[in-house]
PAMARTOR-681862 format. One record per residue (C-alpha): residue number from 1; residue in three letters; chain; z, x, y. Coordinates in nm, 3 decimals, always signed. Layout:
<pts>
{pt NUM 'ALA' 'A' {Z X Y}}
...
</pts>
This chain:
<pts>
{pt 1 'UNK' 'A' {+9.746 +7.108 +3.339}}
{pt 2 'UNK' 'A' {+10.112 +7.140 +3.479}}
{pt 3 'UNK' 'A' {+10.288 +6.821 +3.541}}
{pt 4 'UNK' 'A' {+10.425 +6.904 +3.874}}
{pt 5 'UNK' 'A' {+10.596 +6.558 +3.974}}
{pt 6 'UNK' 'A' {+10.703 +6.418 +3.636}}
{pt 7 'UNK' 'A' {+10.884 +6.132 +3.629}}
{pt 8 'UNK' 'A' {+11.146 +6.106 +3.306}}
{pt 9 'UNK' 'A' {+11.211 +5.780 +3.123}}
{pt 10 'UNK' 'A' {+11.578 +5.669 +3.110}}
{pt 11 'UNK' 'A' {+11.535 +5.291 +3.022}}
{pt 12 'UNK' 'A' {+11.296 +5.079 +2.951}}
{pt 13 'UNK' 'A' {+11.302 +4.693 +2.873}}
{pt 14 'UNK' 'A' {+10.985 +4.475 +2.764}}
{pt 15 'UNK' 'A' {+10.956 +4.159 +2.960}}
{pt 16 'UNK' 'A' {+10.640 +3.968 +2.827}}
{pt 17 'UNK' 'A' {+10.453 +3.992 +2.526}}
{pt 18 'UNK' 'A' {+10.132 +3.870 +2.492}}
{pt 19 'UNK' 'A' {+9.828 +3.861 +2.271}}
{pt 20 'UNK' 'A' {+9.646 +4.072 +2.489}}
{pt 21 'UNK' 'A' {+9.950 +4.268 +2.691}}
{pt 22 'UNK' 'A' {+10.294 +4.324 +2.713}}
{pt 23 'UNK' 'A' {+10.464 +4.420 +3.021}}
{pt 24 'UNK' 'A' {+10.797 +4.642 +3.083}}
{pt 25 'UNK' 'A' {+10.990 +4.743 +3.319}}
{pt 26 'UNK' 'A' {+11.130 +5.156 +3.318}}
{pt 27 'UNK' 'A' {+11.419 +5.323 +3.507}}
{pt 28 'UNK' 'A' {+11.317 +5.653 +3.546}}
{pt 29 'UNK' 'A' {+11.420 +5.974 +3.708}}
{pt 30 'UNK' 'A' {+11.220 +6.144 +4.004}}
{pt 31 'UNK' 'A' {+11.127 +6.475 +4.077}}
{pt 32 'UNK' 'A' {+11.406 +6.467 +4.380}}
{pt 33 'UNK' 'A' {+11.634 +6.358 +4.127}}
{pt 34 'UNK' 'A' {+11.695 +6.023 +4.266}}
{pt 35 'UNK' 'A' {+11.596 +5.719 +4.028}}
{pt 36 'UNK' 'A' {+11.309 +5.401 +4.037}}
{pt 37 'UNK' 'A' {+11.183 +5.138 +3.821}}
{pt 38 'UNK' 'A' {+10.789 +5.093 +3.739}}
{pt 39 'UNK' 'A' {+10.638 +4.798 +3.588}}
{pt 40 'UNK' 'A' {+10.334 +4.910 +3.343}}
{pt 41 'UNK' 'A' {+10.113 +4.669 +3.163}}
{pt 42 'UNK' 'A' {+10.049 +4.808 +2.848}}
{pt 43 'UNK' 'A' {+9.675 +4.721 +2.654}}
{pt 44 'UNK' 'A' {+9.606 +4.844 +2.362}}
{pt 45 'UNK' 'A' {+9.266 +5.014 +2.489}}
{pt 46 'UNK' 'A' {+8.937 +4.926 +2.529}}
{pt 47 'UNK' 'A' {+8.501 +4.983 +2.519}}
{pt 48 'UNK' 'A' {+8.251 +4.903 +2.739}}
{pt 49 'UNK' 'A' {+7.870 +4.975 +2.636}}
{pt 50 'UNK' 'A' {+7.565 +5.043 +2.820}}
{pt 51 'UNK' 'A' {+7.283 +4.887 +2.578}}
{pt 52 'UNK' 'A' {+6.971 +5.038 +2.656}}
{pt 53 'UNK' 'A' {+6.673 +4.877 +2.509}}
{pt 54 'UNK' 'A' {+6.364 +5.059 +2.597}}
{pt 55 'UNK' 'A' {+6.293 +5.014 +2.970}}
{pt 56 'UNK' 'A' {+6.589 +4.754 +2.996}}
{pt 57 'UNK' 'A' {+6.935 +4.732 +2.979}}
{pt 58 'UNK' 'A' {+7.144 +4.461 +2.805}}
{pt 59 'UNK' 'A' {+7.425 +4.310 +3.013}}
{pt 60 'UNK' 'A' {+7.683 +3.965 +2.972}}
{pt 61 'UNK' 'A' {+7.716 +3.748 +3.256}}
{pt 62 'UNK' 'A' {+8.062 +3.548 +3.221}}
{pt 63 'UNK' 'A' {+8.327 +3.359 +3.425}}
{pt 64 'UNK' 'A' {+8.639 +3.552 +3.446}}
{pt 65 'UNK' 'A' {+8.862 +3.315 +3.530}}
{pt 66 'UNK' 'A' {+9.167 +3.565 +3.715}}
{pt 67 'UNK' 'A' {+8.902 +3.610 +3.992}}
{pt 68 'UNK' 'A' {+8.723 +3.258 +3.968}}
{pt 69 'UNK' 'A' {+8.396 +3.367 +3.959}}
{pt 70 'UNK' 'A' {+8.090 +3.466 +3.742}}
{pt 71 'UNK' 'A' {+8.040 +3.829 +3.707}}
{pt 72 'UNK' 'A' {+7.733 +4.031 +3.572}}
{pt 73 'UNK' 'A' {+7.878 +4.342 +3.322}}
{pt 74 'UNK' 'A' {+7.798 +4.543 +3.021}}
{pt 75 'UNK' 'A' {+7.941 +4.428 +2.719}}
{pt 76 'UNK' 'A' {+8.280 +4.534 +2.640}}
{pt 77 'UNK' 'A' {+8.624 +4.456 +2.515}}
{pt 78 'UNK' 'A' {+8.984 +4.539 +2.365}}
{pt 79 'UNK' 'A' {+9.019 +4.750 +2.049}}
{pt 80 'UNK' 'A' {+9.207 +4.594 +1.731}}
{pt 81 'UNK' 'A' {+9.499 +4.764 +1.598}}
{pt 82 'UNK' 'A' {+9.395 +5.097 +1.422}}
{pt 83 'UNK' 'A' {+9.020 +5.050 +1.579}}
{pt 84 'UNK' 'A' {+8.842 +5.353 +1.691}}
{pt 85 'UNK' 'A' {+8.684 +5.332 +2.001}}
{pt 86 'UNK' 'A' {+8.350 +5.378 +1.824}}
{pt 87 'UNK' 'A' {+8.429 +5.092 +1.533}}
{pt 88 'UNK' 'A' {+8.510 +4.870 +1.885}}
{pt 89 'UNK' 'A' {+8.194 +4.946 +2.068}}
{pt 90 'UNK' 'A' {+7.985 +4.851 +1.749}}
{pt 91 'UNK' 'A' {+8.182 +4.524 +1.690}}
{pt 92 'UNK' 'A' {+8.189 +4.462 +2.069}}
{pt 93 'UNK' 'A' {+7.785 +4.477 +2.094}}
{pt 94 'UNK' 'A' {+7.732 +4.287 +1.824}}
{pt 95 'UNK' 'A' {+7.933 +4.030 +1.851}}
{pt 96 'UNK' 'A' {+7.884 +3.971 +2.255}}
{pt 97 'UNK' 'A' {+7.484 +4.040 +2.261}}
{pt 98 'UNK' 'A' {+7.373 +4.030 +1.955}}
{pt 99 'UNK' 'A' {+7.220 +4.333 +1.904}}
{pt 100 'UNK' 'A' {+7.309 +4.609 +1.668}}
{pt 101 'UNK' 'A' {+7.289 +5.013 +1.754}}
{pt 102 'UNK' 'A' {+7.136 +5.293 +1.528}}
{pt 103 'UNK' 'A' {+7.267 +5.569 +1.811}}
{pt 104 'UNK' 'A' {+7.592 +5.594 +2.005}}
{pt 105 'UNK' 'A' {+7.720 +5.863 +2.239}}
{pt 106 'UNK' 'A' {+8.033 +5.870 +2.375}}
{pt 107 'UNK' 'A' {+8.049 +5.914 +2.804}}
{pt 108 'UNK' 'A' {+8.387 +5.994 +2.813}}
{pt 109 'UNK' 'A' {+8.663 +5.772 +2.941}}
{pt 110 'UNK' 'A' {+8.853 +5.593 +3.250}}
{pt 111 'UNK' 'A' {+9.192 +5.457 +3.355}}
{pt 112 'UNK' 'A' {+9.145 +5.126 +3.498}}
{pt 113 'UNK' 'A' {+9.451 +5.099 +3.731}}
{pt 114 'UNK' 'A' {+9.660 +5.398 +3.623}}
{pt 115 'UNK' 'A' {+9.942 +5.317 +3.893}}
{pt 116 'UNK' 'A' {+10.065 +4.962 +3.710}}
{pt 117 'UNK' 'A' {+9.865 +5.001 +3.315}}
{pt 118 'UNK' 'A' {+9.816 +5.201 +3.034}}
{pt 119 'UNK' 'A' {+9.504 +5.080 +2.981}}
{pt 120 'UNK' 'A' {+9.147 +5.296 +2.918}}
{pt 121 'UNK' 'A' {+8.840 +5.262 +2.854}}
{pt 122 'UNK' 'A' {+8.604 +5.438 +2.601}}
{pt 123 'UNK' 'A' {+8.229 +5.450 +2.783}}
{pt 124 'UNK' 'A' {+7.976 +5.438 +2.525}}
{pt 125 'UNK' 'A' {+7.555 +5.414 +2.511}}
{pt 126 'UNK' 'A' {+7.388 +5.197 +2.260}}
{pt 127 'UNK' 'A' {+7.006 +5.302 +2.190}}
{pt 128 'UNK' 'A' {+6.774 +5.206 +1.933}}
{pt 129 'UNK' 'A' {+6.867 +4.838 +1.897}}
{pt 130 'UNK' 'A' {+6.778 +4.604 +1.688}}
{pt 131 'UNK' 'A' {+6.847 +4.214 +1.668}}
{pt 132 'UNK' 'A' {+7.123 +4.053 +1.513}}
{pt 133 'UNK' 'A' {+7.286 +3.768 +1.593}}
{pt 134 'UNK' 'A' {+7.547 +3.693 +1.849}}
{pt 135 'UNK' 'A' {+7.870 +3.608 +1.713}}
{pt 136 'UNK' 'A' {+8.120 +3.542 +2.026}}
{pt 137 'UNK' 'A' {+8.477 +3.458 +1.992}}
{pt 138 'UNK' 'A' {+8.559 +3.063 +2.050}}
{pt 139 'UNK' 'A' {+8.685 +3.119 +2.375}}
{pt 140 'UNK' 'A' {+8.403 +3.341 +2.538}}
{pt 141 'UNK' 'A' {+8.150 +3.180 +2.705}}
{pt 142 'UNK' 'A' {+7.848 +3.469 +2.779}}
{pt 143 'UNK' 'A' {+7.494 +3.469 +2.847}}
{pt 144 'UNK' 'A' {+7.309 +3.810 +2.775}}
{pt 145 'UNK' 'A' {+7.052 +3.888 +2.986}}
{pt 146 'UNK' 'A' {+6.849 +4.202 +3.008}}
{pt 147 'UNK' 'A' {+6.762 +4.371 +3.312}}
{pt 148 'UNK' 'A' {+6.512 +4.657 +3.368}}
{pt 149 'UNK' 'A' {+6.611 +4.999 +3.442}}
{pt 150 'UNK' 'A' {+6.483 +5.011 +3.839}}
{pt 151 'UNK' 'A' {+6.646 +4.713 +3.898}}
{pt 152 'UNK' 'A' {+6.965 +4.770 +3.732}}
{pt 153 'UNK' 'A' {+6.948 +5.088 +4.020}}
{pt 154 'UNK' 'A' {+6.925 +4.859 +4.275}}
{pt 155 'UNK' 'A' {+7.181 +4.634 +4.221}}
{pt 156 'UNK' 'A' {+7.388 +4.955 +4.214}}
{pt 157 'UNK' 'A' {+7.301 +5.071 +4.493}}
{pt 158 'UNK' 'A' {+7.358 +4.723 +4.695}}
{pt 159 'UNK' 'A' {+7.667 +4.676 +4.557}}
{pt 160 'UNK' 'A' {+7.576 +4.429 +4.354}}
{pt 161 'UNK' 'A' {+7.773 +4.503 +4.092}}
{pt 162 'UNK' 'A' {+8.119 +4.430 +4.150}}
{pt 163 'UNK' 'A' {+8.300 +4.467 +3.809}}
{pt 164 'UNK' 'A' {+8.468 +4.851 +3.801}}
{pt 165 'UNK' 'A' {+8.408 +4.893 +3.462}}
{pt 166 'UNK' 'A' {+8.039 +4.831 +3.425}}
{pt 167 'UNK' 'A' {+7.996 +5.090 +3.775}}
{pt 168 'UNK' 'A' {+8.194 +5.370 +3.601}}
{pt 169 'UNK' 'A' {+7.960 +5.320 +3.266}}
{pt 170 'UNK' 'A' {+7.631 +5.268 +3.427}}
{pt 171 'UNK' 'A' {+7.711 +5.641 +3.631}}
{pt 172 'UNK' 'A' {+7.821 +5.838 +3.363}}
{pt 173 'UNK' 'A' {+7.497 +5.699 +3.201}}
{pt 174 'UNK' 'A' {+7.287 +5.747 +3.438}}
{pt 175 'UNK' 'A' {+7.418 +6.092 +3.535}}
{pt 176 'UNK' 'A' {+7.428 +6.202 +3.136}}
{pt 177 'UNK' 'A' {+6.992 +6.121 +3.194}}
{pt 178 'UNK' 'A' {+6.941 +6.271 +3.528}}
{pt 179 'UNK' 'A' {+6.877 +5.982 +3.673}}
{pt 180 'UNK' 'A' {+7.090 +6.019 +3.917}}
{pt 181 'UNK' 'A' {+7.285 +6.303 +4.092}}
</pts>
C-alpha cells in the first residue's frame, strides 16, 4: 500500500508514563509541508478471546470504571513485555474465566482508536475447553457467565453489546463459521 499523506516525525516528547500507557506529544511535518502536533497513547498491545464452549460462549461481566458502568465482554487484556499475542490469549482465558483451551485460531486484528493510540488488538477463538481455575489479578473484579450461541446473536443484533472490542471479535467469529454474512 502507498502512503499517500504521510506525516514525518520531527519531535517527539513523552508526557506521562504509566503502568498501563504512556502518552507523547509529536511535531510532525504534513503532506502540504506545513507542521502539527498529535498526542498518541501508546499500549503495549492487547487479546480479546471468544471462548466457545459447545453451544455457549464464555464472557466477563465487569465495572469499568472510565465509563461508570458494568459491561458484558469476552475476556481479554494487555500483553506483557515480549508476550505473543497467542502466550496473552492463553494467560488471559485462564486467568479471567478459568478455563483452559486445547485449540486457538487467530481472527486477525483491530485498531481501537487509531486517530489518538497505538493500541491493537489480537482476536482469537478458544475451543475445546476445559476447567481450570480462575486466577484474577487483585484489582479485577469479574463474574464469568456463559451465554448460549442464539442468544449471544441477539444481543448483537439489539445492540446489546456495547463494548467495541467484544463486537469486532464476536463478527470475525461468527463470519469465520458462516454464521453470519
Amino acid at each position: 500500500m502507498t502512503v499517500k499523506f504521510y506525516e514525518q516525525k520531527i519531535e517527539s516528547k513523552r508526557v506521562f508514563e504509566g503502568k498501563m500507557i504512556s502518552v507523547r506529544v509529536d511535531r510532525v511535518r504534513l503532506p502540504n509541508g506545513e507542521e502539527s502536533t498529535r498526542e498518541v497513547v501508546d499500549h503495549p498491545g492487547a487479546v480479546v478471546i471468544v471462548p466457545v464452549l459447545g453451544e455457549e460462549i464464555i464472557f466477563v461481566e465487569q465495572y469499568r470504571y472510565p465509563i461508570e458502568q458494568m459491561l458484558l465482554e469476552l475476556p481479554a487484556g494487555k500483553m506483557d513485555p515480549g508476550e505473543s499475542p497467542e502466550e496473552c490469549a492463553k494467560r488471559e482465558l485462564e486467568e479471567e474465566t478459568g478455563y483452559r483451551a486445547k485449540r486457538f485460531s487467530y481472527l486477525g486484528k483491530i485498531f481501537t482508536t487509531p486517530g489518538f493510540t497505538t493500541e491493537v488488538i489480537h482476536i482469537f477463538a478458544a475451543e475445546e475447553l476445559e476447567k481450570t481455575t480462575q486466577n484474577t489479578d487483585p484489582d479485577e473484579f469479574i463474574e464469568v457467565k456463559k451465554i448460549p450461541v442464539e442468544k449471544v446473536l441477539s444481543l448483537l443484533r439489539n445492540a446489546e453489546i456495547e463494548d467495541s472490542k467484544t463486537i469486532c471479535a464476536l463478527t470475525r467469529y461468527f463470519l469465520s463459521k458462516g454464521v453470519i454474512g
